[in-house]
C-alpha positions in Angstrom: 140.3 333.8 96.4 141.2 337.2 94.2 143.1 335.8 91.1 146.1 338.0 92.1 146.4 335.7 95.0 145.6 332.7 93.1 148.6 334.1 90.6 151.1 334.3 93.3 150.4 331.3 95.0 150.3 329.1 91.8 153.9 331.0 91.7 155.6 329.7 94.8 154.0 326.4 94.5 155.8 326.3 91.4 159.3 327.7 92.6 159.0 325.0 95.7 157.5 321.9 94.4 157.4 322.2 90.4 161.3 323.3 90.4 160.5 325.7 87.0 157.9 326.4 84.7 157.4 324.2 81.6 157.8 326.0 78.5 155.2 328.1 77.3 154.6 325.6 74.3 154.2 323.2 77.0 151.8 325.0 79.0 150.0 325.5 75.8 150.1 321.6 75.1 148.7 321.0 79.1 146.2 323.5 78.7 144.7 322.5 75.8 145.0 319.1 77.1 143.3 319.8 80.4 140.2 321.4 78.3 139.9 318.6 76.3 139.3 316.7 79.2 136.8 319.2 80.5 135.1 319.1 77.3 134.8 315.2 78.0 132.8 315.8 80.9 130.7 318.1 79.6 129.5 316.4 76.3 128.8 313.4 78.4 127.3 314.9 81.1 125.2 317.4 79.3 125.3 316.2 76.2 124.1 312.7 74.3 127.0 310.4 74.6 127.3 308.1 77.5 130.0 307.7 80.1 132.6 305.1 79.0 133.9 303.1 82.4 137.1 304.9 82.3 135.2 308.4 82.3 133.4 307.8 85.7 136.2 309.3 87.7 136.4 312.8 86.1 135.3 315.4 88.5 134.3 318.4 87.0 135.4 320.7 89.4 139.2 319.5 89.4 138.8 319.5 85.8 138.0 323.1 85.9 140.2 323.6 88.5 143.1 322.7 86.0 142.0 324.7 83.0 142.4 327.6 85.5 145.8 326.1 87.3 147.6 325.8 83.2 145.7 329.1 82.5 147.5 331.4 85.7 150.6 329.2 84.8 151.0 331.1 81.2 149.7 334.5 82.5 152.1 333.8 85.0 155.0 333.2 83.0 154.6 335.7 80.3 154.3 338.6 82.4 150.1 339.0 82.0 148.1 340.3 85.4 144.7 338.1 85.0 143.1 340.8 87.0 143.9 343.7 84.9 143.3 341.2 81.8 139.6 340.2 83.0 138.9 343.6 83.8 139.9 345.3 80.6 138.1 341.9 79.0 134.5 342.8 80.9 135.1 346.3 80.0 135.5 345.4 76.2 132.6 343.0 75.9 130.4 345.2 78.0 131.1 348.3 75.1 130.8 346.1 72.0 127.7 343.7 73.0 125.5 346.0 75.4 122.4 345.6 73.2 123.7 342.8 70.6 122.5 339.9 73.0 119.5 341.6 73.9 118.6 342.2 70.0 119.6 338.0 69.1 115.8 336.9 68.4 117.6 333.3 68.5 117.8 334.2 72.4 114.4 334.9 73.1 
């Protein structure tokens, strides 16, 4: 799915089941929420604690899934196209770090 479509669909869904938007504050809360979840996941997953018995139903793909839903909510609401915003982004990093990863000895 392109992300505009992803955008306008996360839109509507809104409009016809979510009534409005919650506040941007809100969406900021959610989203920061939803990656703290994520983060759960991954530091047990991948990392050295152990899953707690409440953990075991976390999927990481709806987790993700989230992060992005909150995320296209905001962009949504405050007027930002995520495709012209990932674009310019890949463009940016692609100028500033052409050769700095390729130079990180810690990499190698």
């Amino acid at each position: 799915m392109e992300i505009s479509k992803a955008q306008k669909i996360i839109d509507e869904w809104i409009h016809e089941n979510g009534v409005r938007y919650f506040n941007e504050l809100a969406n900021m809360a959610l989203l920061t929420e939803e990656v703290g979840e994520l983060a759960r996941i991954i530091a047990r997953r991948y990392g050295e604690q152990s899953f707690k018995e409440s953990d075991k139903n976390y999927d990481l793909d709806d987790e993700m899934a989230d992060v992005l839903w909150v995320l296209i909510c905001l962009a949504n609401q405050t007027g930002v196209d995520m495709t012209e915003a990932l674009t310019k982004n890949i463009e940016k990093k692609s100028r500033r770090d052409k050769q700095r990863h390729k130079n990180n000895k810690k990499l190698s």
